[in-house]
N, C-alpha and C positions, 0 to 999 in steps of 0.2 A: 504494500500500500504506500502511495505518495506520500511522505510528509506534509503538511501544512505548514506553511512558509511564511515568515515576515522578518523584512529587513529590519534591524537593530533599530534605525531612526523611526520605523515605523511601528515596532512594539517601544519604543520610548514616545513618540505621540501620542500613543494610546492609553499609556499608563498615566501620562500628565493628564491626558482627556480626563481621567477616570476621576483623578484627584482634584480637577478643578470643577466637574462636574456635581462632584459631592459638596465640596465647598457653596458653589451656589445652590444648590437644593437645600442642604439644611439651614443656611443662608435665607435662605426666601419661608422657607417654613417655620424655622425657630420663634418668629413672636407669635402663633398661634396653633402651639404645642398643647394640648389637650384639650380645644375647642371642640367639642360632639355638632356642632350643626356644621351647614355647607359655608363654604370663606367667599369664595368669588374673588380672588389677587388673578391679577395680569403680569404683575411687576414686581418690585421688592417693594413690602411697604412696613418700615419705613427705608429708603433707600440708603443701603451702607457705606461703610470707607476701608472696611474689612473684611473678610468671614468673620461670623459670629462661632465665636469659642463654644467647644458643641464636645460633649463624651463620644459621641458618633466616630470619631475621628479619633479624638486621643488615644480610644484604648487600642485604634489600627497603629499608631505610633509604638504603642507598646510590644504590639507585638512585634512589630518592623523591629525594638531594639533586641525581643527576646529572640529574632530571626539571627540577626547577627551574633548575637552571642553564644547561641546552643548550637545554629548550622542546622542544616535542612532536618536533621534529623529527631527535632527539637520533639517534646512528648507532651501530654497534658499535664505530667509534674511538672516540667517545664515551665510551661504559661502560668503554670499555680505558683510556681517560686514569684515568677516577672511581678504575678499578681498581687501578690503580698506585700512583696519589696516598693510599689510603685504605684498601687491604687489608692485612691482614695475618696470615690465617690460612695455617699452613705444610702444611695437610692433601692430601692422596693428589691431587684431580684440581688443585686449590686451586694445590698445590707446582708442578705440572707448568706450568700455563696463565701463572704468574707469571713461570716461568724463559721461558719462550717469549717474552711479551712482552717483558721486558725484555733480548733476545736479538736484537729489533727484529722478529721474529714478528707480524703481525697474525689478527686472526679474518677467516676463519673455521679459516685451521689456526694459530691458536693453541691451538686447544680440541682437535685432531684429532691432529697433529704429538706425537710423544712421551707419549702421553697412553695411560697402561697402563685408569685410569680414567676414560675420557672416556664411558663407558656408566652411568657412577655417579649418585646422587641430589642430587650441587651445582648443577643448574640447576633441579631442581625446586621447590626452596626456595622460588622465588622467581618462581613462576606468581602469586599474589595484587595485585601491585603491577600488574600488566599488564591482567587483570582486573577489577582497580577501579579502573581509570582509563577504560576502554573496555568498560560492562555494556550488556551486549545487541549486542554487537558480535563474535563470537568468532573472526571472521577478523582485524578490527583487531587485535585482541589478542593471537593471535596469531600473527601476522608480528613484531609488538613482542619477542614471545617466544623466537622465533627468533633474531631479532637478539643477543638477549642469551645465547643459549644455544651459539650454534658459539665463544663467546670464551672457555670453558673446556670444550666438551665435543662429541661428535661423534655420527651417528647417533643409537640410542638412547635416548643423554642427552637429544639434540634433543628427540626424538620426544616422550620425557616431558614438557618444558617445553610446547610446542607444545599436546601431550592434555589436558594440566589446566588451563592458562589459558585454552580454549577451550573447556572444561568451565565453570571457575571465572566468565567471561563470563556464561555461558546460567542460570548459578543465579540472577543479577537477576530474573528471571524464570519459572524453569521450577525445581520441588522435587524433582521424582520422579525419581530416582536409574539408571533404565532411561534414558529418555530424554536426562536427562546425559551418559552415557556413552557412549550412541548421538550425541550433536554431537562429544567429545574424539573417537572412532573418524575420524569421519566427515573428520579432518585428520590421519593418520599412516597411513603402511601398514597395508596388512591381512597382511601376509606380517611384522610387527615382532614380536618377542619381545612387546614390552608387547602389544599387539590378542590375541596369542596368550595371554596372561594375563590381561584380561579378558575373553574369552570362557571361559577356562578355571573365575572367578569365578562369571561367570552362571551360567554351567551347572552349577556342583554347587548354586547356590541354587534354582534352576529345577527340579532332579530332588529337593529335599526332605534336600540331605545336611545333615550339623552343620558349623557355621564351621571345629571342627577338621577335619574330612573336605575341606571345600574348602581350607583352607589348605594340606595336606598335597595335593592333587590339584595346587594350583599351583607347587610344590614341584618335584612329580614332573615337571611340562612347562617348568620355565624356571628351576628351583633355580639358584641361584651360590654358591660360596664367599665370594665379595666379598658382605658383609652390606648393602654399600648399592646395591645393582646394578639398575638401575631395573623392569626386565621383573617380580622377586618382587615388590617394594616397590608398583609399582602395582597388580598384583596382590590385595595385602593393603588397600590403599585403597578398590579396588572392593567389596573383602568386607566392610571397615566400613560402606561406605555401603548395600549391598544388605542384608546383616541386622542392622543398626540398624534399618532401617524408618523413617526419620525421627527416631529417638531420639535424641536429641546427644548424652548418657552411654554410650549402648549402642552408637552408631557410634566412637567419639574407641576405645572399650575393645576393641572390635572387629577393631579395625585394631591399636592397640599390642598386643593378644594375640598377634599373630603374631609378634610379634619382626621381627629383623633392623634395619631402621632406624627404631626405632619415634619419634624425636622428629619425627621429617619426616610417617611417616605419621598419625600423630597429629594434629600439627598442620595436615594437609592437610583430614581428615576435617573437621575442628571446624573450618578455614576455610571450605569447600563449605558447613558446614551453617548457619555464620553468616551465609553470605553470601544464604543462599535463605531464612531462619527470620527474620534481622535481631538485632540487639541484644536489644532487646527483648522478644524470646521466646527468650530465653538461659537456660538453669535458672539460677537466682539460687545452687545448690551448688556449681556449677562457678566461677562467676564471684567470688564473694565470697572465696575464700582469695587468689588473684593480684591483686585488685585491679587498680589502674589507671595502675599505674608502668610506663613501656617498662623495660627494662635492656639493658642494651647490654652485649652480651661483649667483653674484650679484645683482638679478631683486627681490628677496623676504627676509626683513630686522625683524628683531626683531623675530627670528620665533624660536623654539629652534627646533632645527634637528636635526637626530639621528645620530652621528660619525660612525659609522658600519652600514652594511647590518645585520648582528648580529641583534642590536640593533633597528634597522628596523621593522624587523621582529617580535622581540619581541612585538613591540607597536603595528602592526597591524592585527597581531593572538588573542592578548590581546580584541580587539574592535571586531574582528571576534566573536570569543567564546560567545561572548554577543549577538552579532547579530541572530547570528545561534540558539542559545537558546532561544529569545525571538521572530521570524520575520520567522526563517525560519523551519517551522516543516516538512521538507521533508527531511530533512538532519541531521544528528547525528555524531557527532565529541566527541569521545572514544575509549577507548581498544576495542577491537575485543569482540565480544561474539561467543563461539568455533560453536552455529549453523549457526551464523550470518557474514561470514569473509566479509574484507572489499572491495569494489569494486577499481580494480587498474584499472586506463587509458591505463596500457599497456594488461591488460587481452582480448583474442583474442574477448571473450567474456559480455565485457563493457556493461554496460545497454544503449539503443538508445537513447540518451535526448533531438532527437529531438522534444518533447514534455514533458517540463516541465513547464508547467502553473500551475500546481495542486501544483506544492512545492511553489506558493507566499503565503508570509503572507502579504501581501501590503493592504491597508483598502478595495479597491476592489478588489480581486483577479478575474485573466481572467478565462473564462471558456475554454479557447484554448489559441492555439498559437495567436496574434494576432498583430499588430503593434498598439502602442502606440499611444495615441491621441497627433494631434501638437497641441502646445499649441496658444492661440490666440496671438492677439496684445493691451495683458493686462499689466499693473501694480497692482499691490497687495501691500497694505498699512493697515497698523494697529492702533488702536489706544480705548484706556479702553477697553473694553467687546467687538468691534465690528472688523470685519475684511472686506476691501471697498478693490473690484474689479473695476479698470477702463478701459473701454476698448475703447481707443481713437479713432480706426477706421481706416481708410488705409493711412489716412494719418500720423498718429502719433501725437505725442504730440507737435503741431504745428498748430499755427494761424495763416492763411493768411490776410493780411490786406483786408479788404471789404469785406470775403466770411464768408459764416456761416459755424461754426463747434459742430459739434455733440459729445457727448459724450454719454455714456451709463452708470452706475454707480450701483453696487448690495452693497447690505450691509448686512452682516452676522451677525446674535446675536451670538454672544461665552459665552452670559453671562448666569446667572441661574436667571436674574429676567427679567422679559416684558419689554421690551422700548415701551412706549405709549408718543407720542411729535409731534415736527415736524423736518422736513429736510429741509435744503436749501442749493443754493450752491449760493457761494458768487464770485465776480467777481470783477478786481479792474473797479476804477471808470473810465468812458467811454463807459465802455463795455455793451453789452446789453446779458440778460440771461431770458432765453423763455423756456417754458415747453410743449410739446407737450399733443395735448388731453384733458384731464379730471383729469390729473394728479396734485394733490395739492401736500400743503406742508406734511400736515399727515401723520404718519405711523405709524404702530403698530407692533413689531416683537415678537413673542413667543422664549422661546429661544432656539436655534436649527434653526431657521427662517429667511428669506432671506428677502426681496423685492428688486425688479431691478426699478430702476429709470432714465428716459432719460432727455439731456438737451441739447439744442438747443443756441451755443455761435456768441456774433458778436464783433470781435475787432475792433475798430477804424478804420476808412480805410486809415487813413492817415497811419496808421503802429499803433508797439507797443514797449515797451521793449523787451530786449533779453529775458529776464527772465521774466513772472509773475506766479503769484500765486492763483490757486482757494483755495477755503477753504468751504469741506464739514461740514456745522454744524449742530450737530444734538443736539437737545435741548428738554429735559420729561417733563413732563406737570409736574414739581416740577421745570421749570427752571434751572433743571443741564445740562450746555452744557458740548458735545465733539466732538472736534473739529479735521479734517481731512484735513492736506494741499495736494495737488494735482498738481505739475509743472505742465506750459506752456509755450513753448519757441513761441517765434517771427521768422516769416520766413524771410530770408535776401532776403530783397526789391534791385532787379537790375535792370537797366532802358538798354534796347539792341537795338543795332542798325545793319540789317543787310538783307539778305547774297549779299556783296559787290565781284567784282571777283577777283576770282585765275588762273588768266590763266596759264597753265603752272608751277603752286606750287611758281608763281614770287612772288604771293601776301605778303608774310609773308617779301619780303625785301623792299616793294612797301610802301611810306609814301602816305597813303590817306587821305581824307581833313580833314574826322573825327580827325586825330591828331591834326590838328593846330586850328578847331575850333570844339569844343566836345561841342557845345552846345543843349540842350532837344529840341529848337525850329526847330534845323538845321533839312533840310532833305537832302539826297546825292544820286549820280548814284550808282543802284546797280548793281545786277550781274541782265543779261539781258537787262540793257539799262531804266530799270523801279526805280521810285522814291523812297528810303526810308524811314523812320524816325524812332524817339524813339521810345519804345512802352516799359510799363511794364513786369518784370517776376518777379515770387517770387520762394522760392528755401528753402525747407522743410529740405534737409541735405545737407553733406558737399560736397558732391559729386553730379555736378550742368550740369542737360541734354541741353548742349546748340544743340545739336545733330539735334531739330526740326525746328533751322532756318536755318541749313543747305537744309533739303528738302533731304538727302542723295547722294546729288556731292559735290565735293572742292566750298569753296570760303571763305570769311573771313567776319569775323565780331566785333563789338568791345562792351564791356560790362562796366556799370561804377557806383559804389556804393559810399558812404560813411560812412566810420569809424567814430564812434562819439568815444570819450572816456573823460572822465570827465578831468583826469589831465594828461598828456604830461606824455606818456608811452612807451619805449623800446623794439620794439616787433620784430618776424618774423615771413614774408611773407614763406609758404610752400605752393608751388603750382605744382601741377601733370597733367599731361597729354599725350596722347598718340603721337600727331601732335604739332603745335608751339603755344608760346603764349609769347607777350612782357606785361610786366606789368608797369606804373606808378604811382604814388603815387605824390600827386599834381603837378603834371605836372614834375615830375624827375621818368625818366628811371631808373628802379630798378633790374630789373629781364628780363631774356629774354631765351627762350630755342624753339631748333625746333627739335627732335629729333621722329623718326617714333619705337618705342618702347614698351614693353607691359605697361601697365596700370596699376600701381598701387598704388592707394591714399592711401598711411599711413598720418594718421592724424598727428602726429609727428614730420615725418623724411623725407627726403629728398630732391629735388630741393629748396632750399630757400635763401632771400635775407634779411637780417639784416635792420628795416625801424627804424626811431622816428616818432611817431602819435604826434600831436599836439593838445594839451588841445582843443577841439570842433570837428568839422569835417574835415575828412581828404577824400579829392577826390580820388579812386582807378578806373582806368578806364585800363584795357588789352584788346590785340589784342587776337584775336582767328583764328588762320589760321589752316583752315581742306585741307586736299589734299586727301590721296586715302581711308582712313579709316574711320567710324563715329567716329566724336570727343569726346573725353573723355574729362573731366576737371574738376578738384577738389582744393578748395585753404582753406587754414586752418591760421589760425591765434592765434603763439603763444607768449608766454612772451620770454624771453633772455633765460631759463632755459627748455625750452620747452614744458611747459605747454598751455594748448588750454586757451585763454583770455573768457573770461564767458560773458562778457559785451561787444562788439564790436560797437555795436549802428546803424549797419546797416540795422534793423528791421522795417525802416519809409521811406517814398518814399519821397525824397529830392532832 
């Protein structure tokens, strides 16, 4: 098969295209970032003197420095180290993946684990960098994308990385906007919200409706409340680029028209179109107000970033060139040879790349088009020669008090000599660690060689720490161990009492008796006239389904934990919800909100009350008042600076 062909100067236009084409989309979209109705912009408004400093962009910076510094062959620990070292935005999926990794969480459930927002648009950002380092390659690219996308975010988020850098790839080559979308499809389910939103695009552009009409039809098949939720948002991307028709003013305005996250889809449209158009045939309207200054937002620290687009470009043709040389043999980046001319995106006659599986050089390459495997609900840890998959199970990396929890555990030789020993997995004391079957401690791995190992956990039932630690040890029959720690967090123990009534939505201003006597023994009239009392729950993340003791009607109910903390700490209460919730904190009113609103638990930010915790335990007991909605509710707990507190001590039933 012929290679696909572009001269040096011509995959260097193209990759400027790319980058200035995002600079003006998020550019023109960024002041009306989470608008839900239609915009109606022509032009930038208000009309800039720069690009507007956008995460969109920074965290592709980051990874450009993690490119250079790891080399092509960089991993998801990888990006996780870059991550840690160098982010620093506290936003909704952003918040979640940060506390996880530094929880000792790896990807791919860093991204999955705790993650209200793991369906959000923070991995999509950052399809261009994978793309133009690997053009005409869209499997290359995206498995790259992959990699990078379960380390803040799970399914659909995936889906989306994967669809548009796999897209973003084939515009090297290919313009027409059908055929693009038909290679993104051709790597994510057909059964995905996103594949169900663009099709839902095509098809109102195909029967002749207006962009309003189609944006509203996509709306109606995969709407969300969360404004950056990937299934609308690609959605609106398709619709920029199918009624634009090739227009880069009319595509960038297209897609921000629809609202919702309009700096990302903005900036996607005007990437795509840069990247298939080139620099070059840039409208010189767009391009002239932003100029050619990168600017960097304040969310990523110590990072050295490139001052120009220029400059940009330079360092990411520079990783290209390598890439394409060493990963991608379907594609050739050179002068021309006079039998051989180079294929242009704008030639009537483009090659169809709705099937380029054949140009992966990825370890497995597909034999067709195919959608990528999701990845499970594993952690990946390393350590001397061996590399330990664990896959926690549906619940995650969490121990409920009194239940048993399973774990699955594979262990890879990476080394060149036999591990002949035994395994064990250690538990702190209390706990009880059970091995299913027939299964000893022995093992023997050849190198290249796997074994999967199960284990059967039982914490305390009284509770446990927030934090503990297993610790895989494996030890040769010469007595050299190596040793494998594995987080486990503690589920926060709440003791509930309820559904109490709402007649009339009165309940949330109604003092019932549970306030004046919140005692475990007490029982009270509930809703319907019947008796009810305490009863345990446990609550695996931070965002807590009290949803089942409503039963699906209004009524109210009240919840009450305790904060342990060793010494007398400074913290805030952030608590979220759709419907009302008063909070206490030993018996002092702190917090109170009743607002019927969308739903959105950022772990960080939002509704919060400034508490002092008192060296031991500190009683937190809030109202939950549901009326026409099921109840949402989410409460987080951070220090004064906003960090999530690591140790809360709410993990013991007290």
């Amino acid at each position: 098969m012929e290679p696909l062909r572009l001269t040096l100067s011509e995959y260097a236009d193209r990759v400027r295209g790319g980058w200035l084409g995002k600079n003006v989309g998020s550019t023109l979209g960024g002041p009306f970032e989470g608008r839900t109705d239609p915009i109606g912009v022509t032009f930038y408004d208000p009309v800039p003197v720069q690009p507007m400093a956008n995460d969109d962009l920074d965290l592709e910076l980051m990874w450009l420095h993690a490119l250079e510094e790891h080399g092509l062959g960089l991993t998801s620990a990888d990006l996780a180290d870059e991550w840690l070292a160098h982010m620093r935005y506290p936003w909704d999926e952003y918040a979640y993946a940060t506390f996880n990794l530094r929880r000792g969480l790896t990807p791919p459930i860093s991204g999955r684990f705790n993650n209200w927002f793991r369906n959000s648009m923070g991995a999509t950002i950052r399809a261009e960098i994978w793309a133009m380092i690997a053009p005409g390659a869209p499997d290359v690219a995206a498995r790259l994308a992959q990699a990078d996308a379960v380390l803040d975010h799970a399914d659909e988020g995936v889906w989306a990385l994967v669809f548009l850098t796999a897209l973003e790839s084939a515009a090297f080559f290919v313009a027409d906007a059908g055929k693009l979308l038909d290679i993104g499809l051709a790597r994510i389910p057909k059964s995905s919200r996103i594949a169900l939103a663009i099709r839902t695009a095509r098809s109102s552009h195909a029967s002749g409706e207006s962009a309003l009409a189609a944006r509203a039809a996509i709306l109606k098949e995969v709407g969300h409340t969360n404004v950056t939720d990937t299934a609308q948002n690609l959605g609106f991307i398709a619709l920029g680029l199918l009624y634009g028709q090739g227009d880069f003013g009319a595509s960038v305005c297209a897609a921000v028209n629809c609202g919702c996250d309009t700096d990302t889809t903005g900036a996607t449209v005007g990437a795509i179109l840069g990247i298939a158009h080139g620099a070059a045939k840039l409208p010189a309207r767009w391009l002239e107000p932003i100029g050619e200054n990168v600017v960097v937002g304040w969310g990523v620290k110590e990072l050295p970033a490139p001052a120009t687009v220029t400059e940009l470009t330079e360092r990411t043709v520079a990783i290209g060139m390598r890439m394409v040389a060493e990963r991608c043999p379907g594609v050739l980046i050179a002068e021309p040879a006079p039998s051989a001319p180079p294929v242009s995106s704008d030639s009537s006659d483009s090659s169809d790349l709705s099937d380029l599986s054949d140009l992966s050089a990825s370890p497995a390459p597909l034999a067709s088009p195919a959608p990528l495997a999701s990845p499970p609900s594993v952690a990946l840890f390393h350590s001397g020669a061996f590399e330990v998959t664990v896959d926690y199970g549906e619940r995650g990396p969490v121990v409920v008090p009194g239940a048993a929890t399973t774990i699955m555990v594979e262990i890879l030789n990476r080394g060149e000599a036999t591990f002949a020993g035994t395994v064990e997995l250690r538990a702190p004391s209390g706990w009880r660690v059970a091995v299913p079957g027939a299964q000893g401690p022995s093992a023997r791995m050849e190198p290249g060689q796997r074994v999967r190992l199960g284990y059967v956990l039982g914490a305390p039932a009284e509770g446990t720490a927030s934090e503990a630690t297993l610790t895989l040890a494996l030890t040769d029959d010469d007595g050299k161990p190596t040793k494998v720690e594995l987080p486990l967090f503690g589920a926060a123990c709440w003791w509930v009492v309820g559904p109490l009534p709402n007649n009339y939505e009165t309940g949330y201003d109604h003092s019932f008796p549970v306030e004046l006597k919140p005692d475990l023994t007490e029982t009270y009239l509930g809703r319907g006239e019947g008796l009810v009392g305490w009863q345990k729950m446990a609550f695996t993340e931070t965002v807590m389904d009290f949803e089942k003791l409503f039963g699906g009607i209004p009524g109210i109910a009240y919840a009450r934990t305790n904060l342990h903390v060793a010494e007398p700490t400074d913290a805030r209460l952030v608590v979220h919800t759709n419907d009302g919730a008063r909070v206490w904190l030993n018996g002092r009113l702190v917090h109170q909100i009743h607002a019927h609103e969308p739903f959105r638990p950022s772990l960080c930010s939002g509704p919060s009350a400034d508490v002092h915790l008192a060296a031991g335990d500190n009683m937190l007991m809030v109202k939950l008042a549901r009326c026409g909605e099921p109840y949402e509710f989410a409460l987080s707990v951070l220090d004064r600076d906003g960090n999530p507190l690591r140790d809360i001590g709410n993990t013991r039933w007290q």
